[in-house]
N, C-alpha and C positions, 0 to 999 in steps of 0.2 A: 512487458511489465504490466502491474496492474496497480492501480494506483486506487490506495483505500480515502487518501485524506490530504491536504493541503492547509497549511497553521503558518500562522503567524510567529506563535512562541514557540522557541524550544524543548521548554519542558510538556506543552502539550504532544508534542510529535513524541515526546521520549517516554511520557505514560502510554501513548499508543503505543507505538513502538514494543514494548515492555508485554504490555498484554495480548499482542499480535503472539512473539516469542512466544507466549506462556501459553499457549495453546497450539503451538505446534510449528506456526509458520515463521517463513525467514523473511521478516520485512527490514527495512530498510529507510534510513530519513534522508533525505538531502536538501538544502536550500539551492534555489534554482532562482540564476541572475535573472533570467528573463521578467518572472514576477516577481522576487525576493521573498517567497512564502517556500516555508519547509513542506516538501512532497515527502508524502509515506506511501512506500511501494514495496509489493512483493515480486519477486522474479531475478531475473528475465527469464522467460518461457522461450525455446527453441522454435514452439508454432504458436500462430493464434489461437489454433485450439485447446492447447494446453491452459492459454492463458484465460482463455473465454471459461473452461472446465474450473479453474481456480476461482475467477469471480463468481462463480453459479453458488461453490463452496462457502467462501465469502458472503454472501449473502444470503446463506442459509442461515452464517453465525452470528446474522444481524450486521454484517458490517457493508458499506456502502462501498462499493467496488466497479472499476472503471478501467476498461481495457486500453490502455495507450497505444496508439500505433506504433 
């Protein structure tokens, strides 16, 4: 996975979210027990490198992108 953001609010994850879509990719929100903060991720990638190639993308389109293990 590669995780572009972590929010507190919902509607912020869901204007991400929204604008992720509209330009092509397949992100995703989930609240996560461990912190209670909504992760926004794209994937899951079958290799790292797939997903390391996703974040370079990512961050060419201005968005902050973070490889999870």
């Amino acid at each position: 996975m590669v995780q572009v953001a972590a929010v507190s609010h919902a509607d912020d994850a869901g204007v991400l979210v929204g604008a992720l879509r509209k330009r092509g990719y397949a992100a995703s929100a989930q609240r996560e027990p461990s912190d209670g903060l909504i992760h926004v991720r794209i994937g899951p990638f079958a290799t790292h490198e797939e997903a390391y190639r996703m974040s370079a993308r990512l961050l060419d389109d201005g968005y902050n992108a973070i490889v999870q293990p």
